[in-house]
HTML snippet that shows the backbone in 3Dmol.js (N, CA, C, O; Angstrom):
<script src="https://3Dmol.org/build/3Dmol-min.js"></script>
<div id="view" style="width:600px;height:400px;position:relative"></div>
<script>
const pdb = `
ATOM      1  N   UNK A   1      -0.481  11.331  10.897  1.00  0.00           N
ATOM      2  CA  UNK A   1      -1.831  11.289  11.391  1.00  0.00           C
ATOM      3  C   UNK A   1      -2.714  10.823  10.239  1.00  0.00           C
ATOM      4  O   UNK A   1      -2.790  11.299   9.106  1.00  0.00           O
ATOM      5  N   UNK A   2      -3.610   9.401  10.974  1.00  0.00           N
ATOM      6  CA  UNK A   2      -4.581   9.608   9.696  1.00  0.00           C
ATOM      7  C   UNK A   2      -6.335   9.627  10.139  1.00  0.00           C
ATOM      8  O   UNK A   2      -7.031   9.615  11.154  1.00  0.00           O
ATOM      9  N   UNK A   3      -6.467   9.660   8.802  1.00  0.00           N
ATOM     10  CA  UNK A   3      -8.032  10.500   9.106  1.00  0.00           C
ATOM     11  C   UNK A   3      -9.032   8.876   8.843  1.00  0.00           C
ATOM     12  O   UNK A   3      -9.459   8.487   7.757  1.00  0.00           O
ATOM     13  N   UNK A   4      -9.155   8.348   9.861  1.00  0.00           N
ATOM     14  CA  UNK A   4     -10.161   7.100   9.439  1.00  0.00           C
ATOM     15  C   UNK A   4      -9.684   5.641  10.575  1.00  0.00           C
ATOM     16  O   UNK A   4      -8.967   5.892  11.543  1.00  0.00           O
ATOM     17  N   UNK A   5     -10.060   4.494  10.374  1.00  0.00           N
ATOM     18  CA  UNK A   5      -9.794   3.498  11.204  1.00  0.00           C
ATOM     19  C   UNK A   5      -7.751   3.324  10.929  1.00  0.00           C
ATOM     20  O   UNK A   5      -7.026   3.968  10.171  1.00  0.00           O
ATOM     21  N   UNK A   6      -7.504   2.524  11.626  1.00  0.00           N
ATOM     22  CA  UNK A   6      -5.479   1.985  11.713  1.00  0.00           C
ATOM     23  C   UNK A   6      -5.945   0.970  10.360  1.00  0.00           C
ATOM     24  O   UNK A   6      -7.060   0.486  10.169  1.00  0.00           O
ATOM     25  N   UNK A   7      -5.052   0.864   9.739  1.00  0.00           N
ATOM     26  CA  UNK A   7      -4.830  -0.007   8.465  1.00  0.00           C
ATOM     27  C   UNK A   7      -3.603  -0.535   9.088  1.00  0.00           C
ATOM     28  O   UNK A   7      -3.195   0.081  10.073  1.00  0.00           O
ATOM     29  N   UNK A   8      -2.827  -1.749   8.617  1.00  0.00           N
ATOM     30  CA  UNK A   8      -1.754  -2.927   8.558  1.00  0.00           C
ATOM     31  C   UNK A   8      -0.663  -1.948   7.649  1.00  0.00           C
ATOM     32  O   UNK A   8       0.556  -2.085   7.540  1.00  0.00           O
ATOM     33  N   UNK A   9      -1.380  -1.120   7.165  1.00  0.00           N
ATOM     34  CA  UNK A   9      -0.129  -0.553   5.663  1.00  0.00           C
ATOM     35  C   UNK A   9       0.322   0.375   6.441  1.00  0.00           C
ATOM     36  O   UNK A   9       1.533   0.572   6.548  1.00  0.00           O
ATOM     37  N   UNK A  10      -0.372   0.916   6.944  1.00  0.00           N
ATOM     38  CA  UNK A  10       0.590   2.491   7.991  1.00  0.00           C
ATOM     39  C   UNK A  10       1.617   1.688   8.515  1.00  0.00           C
ATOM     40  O   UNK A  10       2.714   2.109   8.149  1.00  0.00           O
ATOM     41  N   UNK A  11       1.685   0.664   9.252  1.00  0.00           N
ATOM     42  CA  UNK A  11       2.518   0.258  10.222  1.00  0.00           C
ATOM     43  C   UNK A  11       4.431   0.041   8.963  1.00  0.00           C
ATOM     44  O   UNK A  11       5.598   0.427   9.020  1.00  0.00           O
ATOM     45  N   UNK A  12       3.462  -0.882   7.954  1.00  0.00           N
ATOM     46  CA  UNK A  12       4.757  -0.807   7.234  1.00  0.00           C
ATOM     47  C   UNK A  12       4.977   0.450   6.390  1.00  0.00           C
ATOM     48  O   UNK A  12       5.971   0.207   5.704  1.00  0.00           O
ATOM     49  N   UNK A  13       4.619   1.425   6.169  1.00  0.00           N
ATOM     50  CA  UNK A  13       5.084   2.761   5.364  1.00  0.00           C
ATOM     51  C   UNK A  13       5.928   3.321   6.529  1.00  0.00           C
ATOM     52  O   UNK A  13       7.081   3.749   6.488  1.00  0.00           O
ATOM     53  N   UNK A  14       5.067   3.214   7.603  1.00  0.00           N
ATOM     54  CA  UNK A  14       6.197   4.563   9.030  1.00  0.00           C
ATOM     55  C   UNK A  14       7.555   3.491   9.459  1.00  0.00           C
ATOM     56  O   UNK A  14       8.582   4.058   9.832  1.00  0.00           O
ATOM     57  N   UNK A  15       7.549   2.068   9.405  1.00  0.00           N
ATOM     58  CA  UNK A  15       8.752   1.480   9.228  1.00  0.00           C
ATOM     59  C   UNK A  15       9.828   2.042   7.968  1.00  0.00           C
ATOM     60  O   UNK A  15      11.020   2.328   8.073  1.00  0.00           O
ATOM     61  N   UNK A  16       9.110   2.075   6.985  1.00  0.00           N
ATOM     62  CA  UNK A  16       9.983   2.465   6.045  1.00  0.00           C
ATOM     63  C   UNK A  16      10.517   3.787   5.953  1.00  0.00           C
ATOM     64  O   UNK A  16      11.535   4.128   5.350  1.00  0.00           O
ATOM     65  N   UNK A  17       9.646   4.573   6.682  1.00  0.00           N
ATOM     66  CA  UNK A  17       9.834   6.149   6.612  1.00  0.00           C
ATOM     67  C   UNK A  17      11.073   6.130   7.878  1.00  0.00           C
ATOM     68  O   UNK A  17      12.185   6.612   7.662  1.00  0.00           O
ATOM     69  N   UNK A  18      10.780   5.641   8.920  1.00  0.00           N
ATOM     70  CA  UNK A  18      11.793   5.205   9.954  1.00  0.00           C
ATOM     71  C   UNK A  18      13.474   4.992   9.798  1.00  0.00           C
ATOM     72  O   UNK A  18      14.417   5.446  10.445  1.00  0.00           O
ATOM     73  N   UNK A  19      13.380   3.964   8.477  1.00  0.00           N
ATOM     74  CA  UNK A  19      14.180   3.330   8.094  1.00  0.00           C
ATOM     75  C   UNK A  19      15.050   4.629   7.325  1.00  0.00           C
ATOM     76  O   UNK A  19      16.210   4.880   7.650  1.00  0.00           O
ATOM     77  N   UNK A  20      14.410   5.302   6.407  1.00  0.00           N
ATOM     78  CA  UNK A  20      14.957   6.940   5.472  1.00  0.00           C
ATOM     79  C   UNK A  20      15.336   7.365   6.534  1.00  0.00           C
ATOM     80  O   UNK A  20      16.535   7.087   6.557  1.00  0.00           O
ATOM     81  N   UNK A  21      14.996   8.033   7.736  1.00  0.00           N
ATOM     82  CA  UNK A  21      15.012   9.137   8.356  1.00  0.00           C
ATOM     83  C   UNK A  21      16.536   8.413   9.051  1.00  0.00           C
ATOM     84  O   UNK A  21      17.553   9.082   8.867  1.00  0.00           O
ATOM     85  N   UNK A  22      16.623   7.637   9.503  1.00  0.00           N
ATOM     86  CA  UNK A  22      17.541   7.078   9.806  1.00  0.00           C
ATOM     87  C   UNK A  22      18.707   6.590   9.248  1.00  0.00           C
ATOM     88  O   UNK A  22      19.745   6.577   9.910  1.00  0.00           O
ATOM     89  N   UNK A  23      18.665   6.222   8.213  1.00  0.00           N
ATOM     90  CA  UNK A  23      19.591   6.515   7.080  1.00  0.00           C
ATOM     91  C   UNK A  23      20.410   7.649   6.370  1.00  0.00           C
ATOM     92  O   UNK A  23      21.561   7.521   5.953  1.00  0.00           O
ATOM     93  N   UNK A  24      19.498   8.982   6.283  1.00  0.00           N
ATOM     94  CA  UNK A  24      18.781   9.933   5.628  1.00  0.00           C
ATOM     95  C   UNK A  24      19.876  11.004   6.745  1.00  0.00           C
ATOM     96  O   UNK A  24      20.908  11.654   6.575  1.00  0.00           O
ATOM     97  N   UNK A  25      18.923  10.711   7.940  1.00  0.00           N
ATOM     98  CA  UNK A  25      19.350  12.320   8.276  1.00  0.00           C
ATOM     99  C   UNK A  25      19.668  12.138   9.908  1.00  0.00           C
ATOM    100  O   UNK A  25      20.019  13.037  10.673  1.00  0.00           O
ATOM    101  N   UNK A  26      19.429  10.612  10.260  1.00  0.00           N
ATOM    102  CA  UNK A  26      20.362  10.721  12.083  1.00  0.00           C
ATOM    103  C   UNK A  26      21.734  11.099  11.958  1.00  0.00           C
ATOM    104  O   UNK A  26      22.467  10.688  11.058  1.00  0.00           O
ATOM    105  N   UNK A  27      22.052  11.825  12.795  1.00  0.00           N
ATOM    106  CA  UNK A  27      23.275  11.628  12.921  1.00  0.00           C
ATOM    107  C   UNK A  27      23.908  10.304  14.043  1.00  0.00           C
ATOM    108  O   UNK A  27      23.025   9.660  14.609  1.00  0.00           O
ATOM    109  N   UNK A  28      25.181   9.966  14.312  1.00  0.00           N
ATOM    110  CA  UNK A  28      25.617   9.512  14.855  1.00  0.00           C
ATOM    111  C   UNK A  28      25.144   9.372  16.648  1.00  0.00           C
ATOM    112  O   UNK A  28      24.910   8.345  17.283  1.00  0.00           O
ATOM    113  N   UNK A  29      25.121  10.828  17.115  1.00  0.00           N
ATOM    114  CA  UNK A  29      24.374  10.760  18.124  1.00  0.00           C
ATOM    115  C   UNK A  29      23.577  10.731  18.678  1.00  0.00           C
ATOM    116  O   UNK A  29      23.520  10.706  19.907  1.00  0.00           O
ATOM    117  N   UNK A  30      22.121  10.725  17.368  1.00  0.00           N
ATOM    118  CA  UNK A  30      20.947  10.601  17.871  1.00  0.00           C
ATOM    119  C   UNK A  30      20.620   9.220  18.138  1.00  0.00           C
ATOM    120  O   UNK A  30      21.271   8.420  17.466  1.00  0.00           O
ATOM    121  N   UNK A  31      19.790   8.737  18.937  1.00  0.00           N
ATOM    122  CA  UNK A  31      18.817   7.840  18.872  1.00  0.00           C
ATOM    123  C   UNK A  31      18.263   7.249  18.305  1.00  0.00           C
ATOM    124  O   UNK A  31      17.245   7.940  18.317  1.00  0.00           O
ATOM    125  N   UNK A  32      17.869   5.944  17.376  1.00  0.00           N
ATOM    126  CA  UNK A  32      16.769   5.377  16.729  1.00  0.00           C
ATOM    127  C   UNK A  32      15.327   6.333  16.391  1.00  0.00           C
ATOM    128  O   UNK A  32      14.712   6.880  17.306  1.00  0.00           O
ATOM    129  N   UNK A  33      14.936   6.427  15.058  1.00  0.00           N
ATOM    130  CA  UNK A  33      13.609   7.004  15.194  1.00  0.00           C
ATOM    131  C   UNK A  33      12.698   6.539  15.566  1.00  0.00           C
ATOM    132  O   UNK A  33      12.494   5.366  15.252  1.00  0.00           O
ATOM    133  N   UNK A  34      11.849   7.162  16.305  1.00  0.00           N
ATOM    134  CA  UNK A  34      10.570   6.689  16.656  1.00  0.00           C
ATOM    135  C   UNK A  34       9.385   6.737  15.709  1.00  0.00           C
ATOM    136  O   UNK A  34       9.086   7.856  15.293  1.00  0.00           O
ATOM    137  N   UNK A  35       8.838   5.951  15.400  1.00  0.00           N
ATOM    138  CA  UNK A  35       7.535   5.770  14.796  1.00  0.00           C
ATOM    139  C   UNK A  35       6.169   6.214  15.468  1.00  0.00           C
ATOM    140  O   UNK A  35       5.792   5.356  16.266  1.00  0.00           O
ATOM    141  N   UNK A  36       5.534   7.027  15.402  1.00  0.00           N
ATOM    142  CA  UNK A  36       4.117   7.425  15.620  1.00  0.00           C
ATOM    143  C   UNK A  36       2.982   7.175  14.618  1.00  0.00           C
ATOM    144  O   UNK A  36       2.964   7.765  13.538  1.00  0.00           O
ATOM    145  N   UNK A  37       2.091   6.351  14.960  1.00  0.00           N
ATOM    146  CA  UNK A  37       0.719   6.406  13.938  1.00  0.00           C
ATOM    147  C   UNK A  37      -0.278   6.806  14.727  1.00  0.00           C
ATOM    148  O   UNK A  37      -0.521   6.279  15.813  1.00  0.00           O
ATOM    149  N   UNK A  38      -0.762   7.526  14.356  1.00  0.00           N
ATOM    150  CA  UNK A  38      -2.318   8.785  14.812  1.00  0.00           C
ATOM    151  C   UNK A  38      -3.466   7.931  13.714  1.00  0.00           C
ATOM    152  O   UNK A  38      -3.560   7.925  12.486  1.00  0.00           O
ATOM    153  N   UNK A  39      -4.186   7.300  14.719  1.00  0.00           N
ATOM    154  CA  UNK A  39      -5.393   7.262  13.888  1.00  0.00           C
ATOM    155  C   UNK A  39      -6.819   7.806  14.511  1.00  0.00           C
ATOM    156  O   UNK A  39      -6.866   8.221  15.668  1.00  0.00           O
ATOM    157  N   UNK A  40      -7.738   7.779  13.834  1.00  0.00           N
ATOM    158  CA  UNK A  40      -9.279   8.461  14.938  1.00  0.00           C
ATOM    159  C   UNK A  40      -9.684   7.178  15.144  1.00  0.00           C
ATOM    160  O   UNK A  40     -10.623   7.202  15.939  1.00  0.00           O
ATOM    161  N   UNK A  41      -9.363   5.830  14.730  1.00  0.00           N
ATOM    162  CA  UNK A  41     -10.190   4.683  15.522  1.00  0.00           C
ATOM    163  C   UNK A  41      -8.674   3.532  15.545  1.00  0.00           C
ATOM    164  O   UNK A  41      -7.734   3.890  14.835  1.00  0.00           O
ATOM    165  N   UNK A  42      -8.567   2.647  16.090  1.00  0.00           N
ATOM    166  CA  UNK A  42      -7.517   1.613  15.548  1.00  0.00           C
ATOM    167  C   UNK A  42      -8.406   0.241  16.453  1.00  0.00           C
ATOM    168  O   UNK A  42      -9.397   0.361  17.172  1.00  0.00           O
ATOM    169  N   UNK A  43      -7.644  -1.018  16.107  1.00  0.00           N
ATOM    170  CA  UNK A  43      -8.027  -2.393  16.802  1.00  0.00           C
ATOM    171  C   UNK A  43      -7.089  -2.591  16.737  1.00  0.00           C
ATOM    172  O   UNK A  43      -6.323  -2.656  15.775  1.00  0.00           O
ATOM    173  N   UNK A  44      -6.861  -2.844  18.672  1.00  0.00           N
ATOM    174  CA  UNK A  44      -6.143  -3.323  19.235  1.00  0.00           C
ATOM    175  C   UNK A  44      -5.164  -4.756  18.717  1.00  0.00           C
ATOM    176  O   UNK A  44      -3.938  -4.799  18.622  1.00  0.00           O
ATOM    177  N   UNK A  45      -5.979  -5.661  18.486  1.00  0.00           N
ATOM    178  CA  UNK A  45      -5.665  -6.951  17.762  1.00  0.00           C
ATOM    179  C   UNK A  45      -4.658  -6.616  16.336  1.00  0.00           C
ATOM    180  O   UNK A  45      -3.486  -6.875  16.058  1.00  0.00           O
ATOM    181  N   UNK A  46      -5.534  -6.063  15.775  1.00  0.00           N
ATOM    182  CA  UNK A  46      -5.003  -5.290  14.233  1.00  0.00           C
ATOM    183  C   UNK A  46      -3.893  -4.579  14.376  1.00  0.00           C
ATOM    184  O   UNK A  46      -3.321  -4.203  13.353  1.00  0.00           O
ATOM    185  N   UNK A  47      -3.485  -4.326  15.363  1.00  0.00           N
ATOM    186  CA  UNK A  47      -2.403  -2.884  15.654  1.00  0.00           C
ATOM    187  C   UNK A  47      -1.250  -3.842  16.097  1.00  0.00           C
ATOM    188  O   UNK A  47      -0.074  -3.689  15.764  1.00  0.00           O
ATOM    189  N   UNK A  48      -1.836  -5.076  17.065  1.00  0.00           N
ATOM    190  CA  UNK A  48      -0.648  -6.323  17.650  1.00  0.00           C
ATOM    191  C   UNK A  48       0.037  -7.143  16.518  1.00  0.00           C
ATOM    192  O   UNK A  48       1.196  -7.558  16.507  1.00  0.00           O
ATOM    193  N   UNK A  49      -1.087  -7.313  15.407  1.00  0.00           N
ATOM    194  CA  UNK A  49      -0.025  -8.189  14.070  1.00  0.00           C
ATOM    195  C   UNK A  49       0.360  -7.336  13.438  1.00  0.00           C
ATOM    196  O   UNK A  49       1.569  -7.373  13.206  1.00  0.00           O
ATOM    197  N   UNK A  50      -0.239  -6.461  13.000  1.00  0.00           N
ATOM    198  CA  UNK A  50       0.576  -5.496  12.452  1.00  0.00           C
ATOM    199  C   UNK A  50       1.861  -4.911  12.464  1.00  0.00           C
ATOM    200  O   UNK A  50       2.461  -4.468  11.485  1.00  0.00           O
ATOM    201  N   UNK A  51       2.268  -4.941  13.711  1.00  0.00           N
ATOM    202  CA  UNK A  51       3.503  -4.602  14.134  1.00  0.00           C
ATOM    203  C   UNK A  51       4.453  -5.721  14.925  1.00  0.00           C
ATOM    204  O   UNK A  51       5.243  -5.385  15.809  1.00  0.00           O
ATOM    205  N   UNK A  52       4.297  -6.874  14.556  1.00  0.00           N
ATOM    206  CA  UNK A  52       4.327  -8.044  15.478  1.00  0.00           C
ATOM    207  C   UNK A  52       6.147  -8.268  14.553  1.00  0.00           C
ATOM    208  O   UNK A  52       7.099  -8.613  15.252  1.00  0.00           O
ATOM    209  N   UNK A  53       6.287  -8.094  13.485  1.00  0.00           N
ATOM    210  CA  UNK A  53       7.513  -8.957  12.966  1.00  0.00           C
ATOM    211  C   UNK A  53       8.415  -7.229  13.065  1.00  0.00           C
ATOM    212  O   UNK A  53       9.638  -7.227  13.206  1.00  0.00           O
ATOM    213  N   UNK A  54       7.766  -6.118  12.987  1.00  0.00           N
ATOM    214  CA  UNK A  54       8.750  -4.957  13.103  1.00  0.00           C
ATOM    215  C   UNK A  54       9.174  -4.563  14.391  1.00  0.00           C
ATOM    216  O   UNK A  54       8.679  -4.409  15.508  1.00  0.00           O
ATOM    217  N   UNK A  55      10.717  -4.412  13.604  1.00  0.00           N
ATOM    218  CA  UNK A  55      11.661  -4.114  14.841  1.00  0.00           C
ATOM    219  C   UNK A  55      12.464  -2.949  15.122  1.00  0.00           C
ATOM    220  O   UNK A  55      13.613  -2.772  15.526  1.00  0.00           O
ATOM    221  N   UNK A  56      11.278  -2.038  14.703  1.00  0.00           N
ATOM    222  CA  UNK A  56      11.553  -0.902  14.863  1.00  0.00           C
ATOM    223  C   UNK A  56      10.446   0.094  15.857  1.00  0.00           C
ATOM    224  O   UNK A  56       9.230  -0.020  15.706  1.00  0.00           O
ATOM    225  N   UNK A  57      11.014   1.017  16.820  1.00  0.00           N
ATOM    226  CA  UNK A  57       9.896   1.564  17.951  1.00  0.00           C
ATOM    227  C   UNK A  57       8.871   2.397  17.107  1.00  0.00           C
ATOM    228  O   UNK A  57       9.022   3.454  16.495  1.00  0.00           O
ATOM    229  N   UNK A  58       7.780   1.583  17.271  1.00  0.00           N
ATOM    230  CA  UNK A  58       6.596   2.215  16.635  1.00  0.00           C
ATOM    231  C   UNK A  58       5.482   1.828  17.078  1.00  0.00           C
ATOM    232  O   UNK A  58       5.160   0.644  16.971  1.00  0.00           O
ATOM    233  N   UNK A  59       4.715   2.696  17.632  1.00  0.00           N
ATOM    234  CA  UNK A  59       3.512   3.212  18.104  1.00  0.00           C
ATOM    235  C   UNK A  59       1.966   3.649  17.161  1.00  0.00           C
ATOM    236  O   UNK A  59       1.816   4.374  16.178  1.00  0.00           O
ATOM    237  N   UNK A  60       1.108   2.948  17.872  1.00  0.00           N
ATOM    238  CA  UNK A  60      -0.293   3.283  17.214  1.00  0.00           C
ATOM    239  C   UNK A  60      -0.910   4.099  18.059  1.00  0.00           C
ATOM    240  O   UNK A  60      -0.459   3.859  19.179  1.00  0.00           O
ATOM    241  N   UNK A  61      -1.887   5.127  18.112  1.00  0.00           N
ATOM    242  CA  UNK A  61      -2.377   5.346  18.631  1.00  0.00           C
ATOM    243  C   UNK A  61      -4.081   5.933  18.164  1.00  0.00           C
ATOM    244  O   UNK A  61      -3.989   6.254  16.979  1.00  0.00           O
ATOM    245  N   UNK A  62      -5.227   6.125  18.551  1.00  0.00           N
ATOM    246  CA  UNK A  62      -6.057   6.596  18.664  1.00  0.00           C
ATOM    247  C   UNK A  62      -6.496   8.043  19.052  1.00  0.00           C
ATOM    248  O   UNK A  62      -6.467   8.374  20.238  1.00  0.00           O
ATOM    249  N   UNK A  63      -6.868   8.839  18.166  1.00  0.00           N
ATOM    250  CA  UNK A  63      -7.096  10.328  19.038  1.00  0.00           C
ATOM    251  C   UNK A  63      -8.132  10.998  18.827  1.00  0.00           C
ATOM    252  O   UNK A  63      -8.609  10.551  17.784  1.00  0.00           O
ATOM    253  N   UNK A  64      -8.764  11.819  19.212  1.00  0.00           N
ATOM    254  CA  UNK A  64     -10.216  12.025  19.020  1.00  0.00           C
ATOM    255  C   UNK A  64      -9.912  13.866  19.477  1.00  0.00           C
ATOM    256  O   UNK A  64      -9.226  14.458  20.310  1.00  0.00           O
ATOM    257  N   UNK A  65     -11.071  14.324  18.151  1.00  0.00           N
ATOM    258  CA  UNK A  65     -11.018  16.261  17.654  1.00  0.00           C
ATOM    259  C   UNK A  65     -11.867  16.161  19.112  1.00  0.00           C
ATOM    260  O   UNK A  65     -12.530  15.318  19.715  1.00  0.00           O
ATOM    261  N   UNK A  66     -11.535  17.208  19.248  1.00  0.00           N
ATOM    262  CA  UNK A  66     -12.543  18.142  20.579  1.00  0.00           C
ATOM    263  C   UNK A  66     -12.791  19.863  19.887  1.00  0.00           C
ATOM    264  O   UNK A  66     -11.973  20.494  19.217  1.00  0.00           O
ATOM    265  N   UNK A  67     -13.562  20.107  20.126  1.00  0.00           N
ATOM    266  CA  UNK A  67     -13.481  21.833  19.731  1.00  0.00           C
ATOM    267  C   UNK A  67     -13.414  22.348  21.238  1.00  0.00           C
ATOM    268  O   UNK A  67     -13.756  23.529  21.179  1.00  0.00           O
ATOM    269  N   UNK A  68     -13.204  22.100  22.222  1.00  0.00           N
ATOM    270  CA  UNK A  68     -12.930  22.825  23.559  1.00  0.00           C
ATOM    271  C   UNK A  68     -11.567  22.815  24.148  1.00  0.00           C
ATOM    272  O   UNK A  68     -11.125  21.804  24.694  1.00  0.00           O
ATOM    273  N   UNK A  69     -11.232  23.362  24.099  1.00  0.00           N
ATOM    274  CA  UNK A  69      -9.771  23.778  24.559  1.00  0.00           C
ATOM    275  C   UNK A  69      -9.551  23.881  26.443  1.00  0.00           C
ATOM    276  O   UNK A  69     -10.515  24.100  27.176  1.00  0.00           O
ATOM    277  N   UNK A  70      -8.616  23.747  26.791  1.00  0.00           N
ATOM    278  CA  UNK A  70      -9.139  23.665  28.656  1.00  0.00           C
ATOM    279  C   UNK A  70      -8.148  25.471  28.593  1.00  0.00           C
ATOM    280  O   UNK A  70      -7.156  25.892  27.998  1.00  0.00           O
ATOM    281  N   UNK A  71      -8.722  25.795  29.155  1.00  0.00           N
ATOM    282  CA  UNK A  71      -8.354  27.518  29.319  1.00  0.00           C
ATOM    283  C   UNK A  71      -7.314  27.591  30.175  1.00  0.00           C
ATOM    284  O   UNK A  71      -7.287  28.629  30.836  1.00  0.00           O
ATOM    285  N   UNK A  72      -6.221  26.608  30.419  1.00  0.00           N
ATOM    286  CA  UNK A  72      -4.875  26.756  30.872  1.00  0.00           C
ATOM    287  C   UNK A  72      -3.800  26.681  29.368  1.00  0.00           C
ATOM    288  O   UNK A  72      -2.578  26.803  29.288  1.00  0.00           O
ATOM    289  N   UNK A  73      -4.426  26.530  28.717  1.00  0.00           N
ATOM    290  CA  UNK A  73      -3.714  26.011  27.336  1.00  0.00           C
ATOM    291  C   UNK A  73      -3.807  26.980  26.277  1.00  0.00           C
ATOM    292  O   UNK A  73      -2.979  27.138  25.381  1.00  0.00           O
ATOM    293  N   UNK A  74      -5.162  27.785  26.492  1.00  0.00           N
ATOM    294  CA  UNK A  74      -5.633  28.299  25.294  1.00  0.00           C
ATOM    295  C   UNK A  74      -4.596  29.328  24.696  1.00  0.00           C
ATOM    296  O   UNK A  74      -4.395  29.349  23.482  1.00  0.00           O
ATOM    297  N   UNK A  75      -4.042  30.048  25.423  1.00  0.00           N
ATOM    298  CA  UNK A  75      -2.942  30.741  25.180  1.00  0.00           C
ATOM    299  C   UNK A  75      -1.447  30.373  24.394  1.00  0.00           C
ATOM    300  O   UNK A  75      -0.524  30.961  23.831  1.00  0.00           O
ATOM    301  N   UNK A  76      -1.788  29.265  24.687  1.00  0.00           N
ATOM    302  CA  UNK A  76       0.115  28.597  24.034  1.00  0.00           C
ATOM    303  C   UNK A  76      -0.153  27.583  23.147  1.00  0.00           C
ATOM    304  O   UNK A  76       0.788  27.041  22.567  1.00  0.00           O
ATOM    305  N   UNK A  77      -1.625  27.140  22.890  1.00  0.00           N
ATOM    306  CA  UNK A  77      -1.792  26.214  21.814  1.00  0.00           C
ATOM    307  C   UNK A  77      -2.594  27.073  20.511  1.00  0.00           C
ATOM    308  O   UNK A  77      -3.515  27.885  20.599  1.00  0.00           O
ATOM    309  N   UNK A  78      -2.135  26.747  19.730  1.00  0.00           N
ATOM    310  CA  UNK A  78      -3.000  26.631  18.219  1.00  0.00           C
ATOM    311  C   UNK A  78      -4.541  26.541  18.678  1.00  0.00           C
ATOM    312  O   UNK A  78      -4.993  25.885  19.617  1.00  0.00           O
ATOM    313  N   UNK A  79      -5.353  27.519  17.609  1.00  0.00           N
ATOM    314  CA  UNK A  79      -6.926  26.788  17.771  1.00  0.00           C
ATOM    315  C   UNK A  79      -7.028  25.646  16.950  1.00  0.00           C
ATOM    316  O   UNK A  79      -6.017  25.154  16.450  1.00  0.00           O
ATOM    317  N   UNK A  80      -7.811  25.321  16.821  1.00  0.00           N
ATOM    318  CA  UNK A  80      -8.712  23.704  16.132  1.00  0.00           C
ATOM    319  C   UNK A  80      -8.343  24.415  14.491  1.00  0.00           C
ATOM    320  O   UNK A  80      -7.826  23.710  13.624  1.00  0.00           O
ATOM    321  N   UNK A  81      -8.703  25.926  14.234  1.00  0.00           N
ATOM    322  CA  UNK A  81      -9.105  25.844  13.228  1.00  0.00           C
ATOM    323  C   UNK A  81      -7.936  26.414  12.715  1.00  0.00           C
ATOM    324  O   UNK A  81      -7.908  26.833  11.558  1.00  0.00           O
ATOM    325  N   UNK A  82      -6.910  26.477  13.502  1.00  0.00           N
ATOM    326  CA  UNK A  82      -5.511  27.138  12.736  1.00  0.00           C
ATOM    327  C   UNK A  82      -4.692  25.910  12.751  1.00  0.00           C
ATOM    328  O   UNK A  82      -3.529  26.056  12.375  1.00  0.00           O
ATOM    329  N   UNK A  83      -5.058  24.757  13.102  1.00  0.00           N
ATOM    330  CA  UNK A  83      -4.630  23.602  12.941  1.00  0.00           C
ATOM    331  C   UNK A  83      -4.897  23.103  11.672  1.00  0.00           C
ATOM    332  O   UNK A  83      -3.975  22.674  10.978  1.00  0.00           O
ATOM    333  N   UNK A  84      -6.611  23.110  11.095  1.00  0.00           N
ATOM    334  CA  UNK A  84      -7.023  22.743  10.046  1.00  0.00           C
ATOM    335  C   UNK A  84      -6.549  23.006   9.169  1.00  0.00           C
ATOM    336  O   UNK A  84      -6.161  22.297   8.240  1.00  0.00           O
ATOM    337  N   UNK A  85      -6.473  24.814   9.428  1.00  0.00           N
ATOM    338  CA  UNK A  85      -6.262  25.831   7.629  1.00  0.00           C
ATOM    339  C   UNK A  85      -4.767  25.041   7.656  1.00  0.00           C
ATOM    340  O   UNK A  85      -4.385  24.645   6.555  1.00  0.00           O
ATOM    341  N   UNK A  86      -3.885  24.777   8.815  1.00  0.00           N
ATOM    342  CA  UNK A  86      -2.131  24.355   8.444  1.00  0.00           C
ATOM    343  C   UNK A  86      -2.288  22.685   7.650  1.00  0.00           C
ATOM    344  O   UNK A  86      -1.807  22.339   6.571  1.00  0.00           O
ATOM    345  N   UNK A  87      -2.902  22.085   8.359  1.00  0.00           N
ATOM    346  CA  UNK A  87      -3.185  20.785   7.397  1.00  0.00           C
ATOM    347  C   UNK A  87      -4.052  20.647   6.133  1.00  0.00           C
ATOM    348  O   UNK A  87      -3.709  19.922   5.199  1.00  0.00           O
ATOM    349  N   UNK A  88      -5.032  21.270   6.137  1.00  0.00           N
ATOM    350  CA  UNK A  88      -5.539  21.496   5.115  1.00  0.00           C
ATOM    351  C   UNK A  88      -6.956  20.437   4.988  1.00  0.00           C
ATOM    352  O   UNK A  88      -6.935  19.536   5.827  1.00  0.00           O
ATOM    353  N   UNK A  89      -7.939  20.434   4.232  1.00  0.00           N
ATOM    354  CA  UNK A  89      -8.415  19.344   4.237  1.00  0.00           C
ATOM    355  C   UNK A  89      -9.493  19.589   5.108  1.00  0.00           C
ATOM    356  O   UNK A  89      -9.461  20.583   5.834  1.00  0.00           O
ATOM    357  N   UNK A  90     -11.133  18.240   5.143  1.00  0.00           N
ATOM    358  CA  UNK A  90     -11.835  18.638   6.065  1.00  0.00           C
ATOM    359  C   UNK A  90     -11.693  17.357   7.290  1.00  0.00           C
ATOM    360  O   UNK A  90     -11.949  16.174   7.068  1.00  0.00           O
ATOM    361  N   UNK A  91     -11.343  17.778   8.272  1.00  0.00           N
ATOM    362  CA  UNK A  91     -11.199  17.286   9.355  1.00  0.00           C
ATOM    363  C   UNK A  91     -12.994  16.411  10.054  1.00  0.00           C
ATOM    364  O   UNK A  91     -13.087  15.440  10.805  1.00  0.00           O
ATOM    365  N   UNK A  92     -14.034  17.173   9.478  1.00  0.00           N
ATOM    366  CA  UNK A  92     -15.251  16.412  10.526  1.00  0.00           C
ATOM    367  C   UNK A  92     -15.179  14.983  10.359  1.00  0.00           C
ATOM    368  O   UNK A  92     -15.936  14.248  10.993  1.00  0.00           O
TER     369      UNK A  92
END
`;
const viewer = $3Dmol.createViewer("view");
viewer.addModel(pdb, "pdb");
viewer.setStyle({}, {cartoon: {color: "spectrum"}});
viewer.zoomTo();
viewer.render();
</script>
């Protein structure tokens, strides 16, 4: 997850991290790793070259803090702020 607009460099670091984990620690019967990038803003365009020559499954995405929780959830999810103190750092 990162904290700011999608950069071109995430796309190639989580390839490479892809590439370890897969090397590293699949076993035989797992699956290919998947790549996830969390950003709070990305461009679309920027996100298409970016990942245009890698050939590995990897995903951009966009996500946005809420402080409201929907009260079917509140029970089995983490709050906002026991999320924070675990990551650390200021989130606004």
């Amino acid at each position: 997850m990162k904290k700011g607009d999608f950069k071109p460099e995430y796309a190639d670091k989580m390839n490479f991290y892809c590439s370890v984990v897969d090397d590293q620690l699949k076993n035989e019967t797992d699956q290919p790793t998947i790549g996830l990038i969390l950003c709070q803003t990305k461009d679309r365009i920027l996100a298409e070259y970016a990942l245009r020559d890698i050939h590995k499954p990897i995903g951009i995405s966009d996500y946005e803090l809420t402080r409201a929780l929907p009260e079917n959830l509140k029970s089995s999810l983490p709050t906002v702020e026991e999320i924070e103190a675990e990551l650390g750092g200021d989130w606004e």
